[in-house]
C-alpha positions as CSV (number, residue, x, y, z in Angstrom):
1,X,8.6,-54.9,-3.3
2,X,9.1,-57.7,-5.8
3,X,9.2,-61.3,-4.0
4,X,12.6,-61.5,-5.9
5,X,14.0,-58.5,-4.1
6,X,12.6,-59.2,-0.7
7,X,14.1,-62.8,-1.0
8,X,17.4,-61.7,-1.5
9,X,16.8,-59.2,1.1
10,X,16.1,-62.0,3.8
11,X,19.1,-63.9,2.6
12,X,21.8,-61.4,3.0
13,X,20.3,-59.7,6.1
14,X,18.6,-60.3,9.5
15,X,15.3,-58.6,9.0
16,X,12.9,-59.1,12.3
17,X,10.5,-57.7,14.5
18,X,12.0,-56.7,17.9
19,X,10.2,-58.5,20.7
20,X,8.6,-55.8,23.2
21,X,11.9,-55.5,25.8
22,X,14.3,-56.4,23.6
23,X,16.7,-53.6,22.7
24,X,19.6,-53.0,20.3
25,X,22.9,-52.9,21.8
26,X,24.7,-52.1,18.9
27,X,23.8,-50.7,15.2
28,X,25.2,-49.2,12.2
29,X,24.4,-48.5,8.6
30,X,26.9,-46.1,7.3
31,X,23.8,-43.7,7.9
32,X,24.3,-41.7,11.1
33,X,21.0,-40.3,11.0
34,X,19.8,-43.7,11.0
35,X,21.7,-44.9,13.3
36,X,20.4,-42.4,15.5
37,X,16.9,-43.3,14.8
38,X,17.1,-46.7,15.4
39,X,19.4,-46.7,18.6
40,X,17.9,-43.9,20.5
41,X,14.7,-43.1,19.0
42,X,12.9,-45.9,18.1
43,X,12.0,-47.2,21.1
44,X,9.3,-44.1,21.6
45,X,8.0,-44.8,18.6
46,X,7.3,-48.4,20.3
47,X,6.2,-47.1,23.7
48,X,3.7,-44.5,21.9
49,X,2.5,-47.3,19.5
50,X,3.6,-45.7,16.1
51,X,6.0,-48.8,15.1
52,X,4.2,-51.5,15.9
């Protein structure tokens, strides 16, 4: 990704790394498959080591 692109990236949104028992309460994209993913999914990925 060009450092231009990521740094307006960062600017306009709150990219970060969950810590390990944090969880998302709340989440939405406009994409429901991704919304999906990211609420109810995601945290297997974590548990089974795939995200980290």
């Amino acid at each position: 990704m060009e450092q231009q692109n990521r740094d307006y990236l960062m600017s306009v949104y709150n990219i970060r790394r969950l810590k390990k028992r944090e969880s998302i309460e709340s989440f939405d994209c406009g994409d429901a498959d991704l919304n999906d993913f990211i609420l109810k999914e995601s945290p297997f990925y974590r548990q089974a080591l795939l995200a980290e």
